[in-house]
Backbone as a ProteinNet text record, in pm:
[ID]
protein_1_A
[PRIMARY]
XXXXXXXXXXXXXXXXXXXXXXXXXXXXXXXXXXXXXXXXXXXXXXXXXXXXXXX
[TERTIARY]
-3045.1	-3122.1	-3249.1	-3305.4	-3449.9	-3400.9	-3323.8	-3227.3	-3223.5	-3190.4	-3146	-3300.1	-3365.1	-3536	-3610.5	-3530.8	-3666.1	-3575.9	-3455.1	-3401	-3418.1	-3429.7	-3468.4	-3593.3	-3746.5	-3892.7	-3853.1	-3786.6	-3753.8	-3710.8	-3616.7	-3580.2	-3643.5	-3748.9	-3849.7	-4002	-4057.2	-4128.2	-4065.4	-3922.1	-3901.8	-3935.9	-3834.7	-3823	-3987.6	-4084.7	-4219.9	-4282.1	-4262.8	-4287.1	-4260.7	-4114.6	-4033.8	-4119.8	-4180.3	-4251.4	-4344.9	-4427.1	-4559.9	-4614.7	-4493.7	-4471	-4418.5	-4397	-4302.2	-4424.6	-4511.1	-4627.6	-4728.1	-4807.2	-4887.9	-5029.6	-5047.3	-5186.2	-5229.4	-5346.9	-5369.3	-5366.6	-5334.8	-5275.1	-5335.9	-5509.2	-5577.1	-5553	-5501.7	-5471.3	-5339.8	-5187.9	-5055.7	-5098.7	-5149.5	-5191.2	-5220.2	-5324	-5384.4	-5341.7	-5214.5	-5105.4	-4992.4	-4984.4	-4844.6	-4865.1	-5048.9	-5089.1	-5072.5	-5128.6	-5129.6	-4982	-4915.1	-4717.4	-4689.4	-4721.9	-4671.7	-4740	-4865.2	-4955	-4913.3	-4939.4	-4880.8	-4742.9	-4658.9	-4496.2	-4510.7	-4525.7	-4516.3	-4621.1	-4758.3	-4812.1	-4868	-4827.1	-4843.5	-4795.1	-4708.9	-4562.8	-4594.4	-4692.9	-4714.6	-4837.7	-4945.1	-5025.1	-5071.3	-4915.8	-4904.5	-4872	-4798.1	-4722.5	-4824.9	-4974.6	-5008.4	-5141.7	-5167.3	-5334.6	-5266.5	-5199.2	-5201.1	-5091.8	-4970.5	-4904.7	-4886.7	-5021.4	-5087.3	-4991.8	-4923.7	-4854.9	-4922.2
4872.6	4887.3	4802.2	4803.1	4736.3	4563.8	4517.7	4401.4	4356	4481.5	4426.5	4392.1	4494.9	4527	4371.8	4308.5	4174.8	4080.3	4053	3965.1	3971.6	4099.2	4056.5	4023.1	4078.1	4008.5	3871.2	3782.5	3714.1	3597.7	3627	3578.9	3608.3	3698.2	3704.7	3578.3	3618.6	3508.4	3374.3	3331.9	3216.7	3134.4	3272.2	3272.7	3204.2	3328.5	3280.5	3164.3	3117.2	3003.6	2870.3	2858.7	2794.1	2767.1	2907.3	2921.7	2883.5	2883.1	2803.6	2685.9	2612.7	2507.8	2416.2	2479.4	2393.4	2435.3	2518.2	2548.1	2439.6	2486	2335.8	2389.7	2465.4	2418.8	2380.6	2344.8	2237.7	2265.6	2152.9	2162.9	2256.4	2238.9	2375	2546.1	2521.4	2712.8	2699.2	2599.8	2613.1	2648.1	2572.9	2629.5	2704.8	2793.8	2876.9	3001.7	3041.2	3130.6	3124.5	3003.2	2991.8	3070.1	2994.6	3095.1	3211.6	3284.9	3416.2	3477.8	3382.5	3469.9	3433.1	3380.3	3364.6	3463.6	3493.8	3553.4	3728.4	3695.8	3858.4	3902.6	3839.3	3905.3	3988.1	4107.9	4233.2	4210.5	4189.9	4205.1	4042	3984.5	3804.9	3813.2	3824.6	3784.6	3915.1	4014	4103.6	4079.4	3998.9	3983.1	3848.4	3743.2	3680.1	3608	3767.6	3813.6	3844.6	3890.9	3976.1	3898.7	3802.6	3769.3	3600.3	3579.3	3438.8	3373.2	3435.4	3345.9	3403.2	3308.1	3313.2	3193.1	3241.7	3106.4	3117.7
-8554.5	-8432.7	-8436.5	-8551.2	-8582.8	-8522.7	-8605.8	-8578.2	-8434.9	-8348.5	-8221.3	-8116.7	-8171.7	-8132.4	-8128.5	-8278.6	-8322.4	-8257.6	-8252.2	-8170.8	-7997.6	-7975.1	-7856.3	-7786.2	-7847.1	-7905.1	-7908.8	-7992	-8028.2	-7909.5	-7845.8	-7716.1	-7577.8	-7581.5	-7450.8	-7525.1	-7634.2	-7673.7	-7661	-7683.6	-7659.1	-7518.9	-7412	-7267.5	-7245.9	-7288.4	-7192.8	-7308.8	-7406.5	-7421.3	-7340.2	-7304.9	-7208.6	-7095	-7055.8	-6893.1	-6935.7	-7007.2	-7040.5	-7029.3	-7123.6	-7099.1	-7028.1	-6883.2	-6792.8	-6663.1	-6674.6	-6597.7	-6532.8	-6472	-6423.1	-6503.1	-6576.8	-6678.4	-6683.5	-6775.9	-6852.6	-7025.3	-7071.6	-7185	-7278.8	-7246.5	-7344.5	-7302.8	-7191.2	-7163.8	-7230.1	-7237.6	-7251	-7421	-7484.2	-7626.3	-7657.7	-7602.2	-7607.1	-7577.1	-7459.5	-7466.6	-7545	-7590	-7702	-7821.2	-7882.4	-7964.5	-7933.3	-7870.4	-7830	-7833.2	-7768.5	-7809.5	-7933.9	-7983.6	-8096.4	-8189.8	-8203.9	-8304.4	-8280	-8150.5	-8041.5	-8001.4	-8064.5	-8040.2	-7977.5	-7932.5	-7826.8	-7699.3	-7745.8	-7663.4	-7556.9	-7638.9	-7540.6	-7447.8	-7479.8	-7341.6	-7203.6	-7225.3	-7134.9	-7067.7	-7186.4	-7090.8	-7056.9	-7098.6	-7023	-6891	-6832.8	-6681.4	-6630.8	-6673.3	-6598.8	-6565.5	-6697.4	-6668	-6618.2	-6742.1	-6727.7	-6617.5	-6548.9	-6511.3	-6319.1	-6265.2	-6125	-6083	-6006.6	-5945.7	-5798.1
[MASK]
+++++++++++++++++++++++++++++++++++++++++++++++++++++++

């Protein structure tokens, strides 16, 4: 179960990496949330829906 838990973490950090980087940014915020998903596995990718991705 743990297994299925980190693989799927795993594939939403990828997902909003993807979206990050295909964003209209600028290159110091796209870094600066990658860090953040990356460092933040659980919690990046949530408050990267919420703060960071203003379309």
């Amino acid at each position: 179960m743990s297994r299925l838990i980190s693989l799927l973490i795993l594939v939403i950090d990828v997902i909003v990496i993807i979206d990050i980087v295909r964003s209209n940014k600028d290159t110091e915020k796209k870094i600066l949330w990658i860090i953040a998903v990356v460092f933040l596995p659980v919690l990046g990718p949530i408050l990267y829906y919420f703060l960071g991705n203003r379309r």
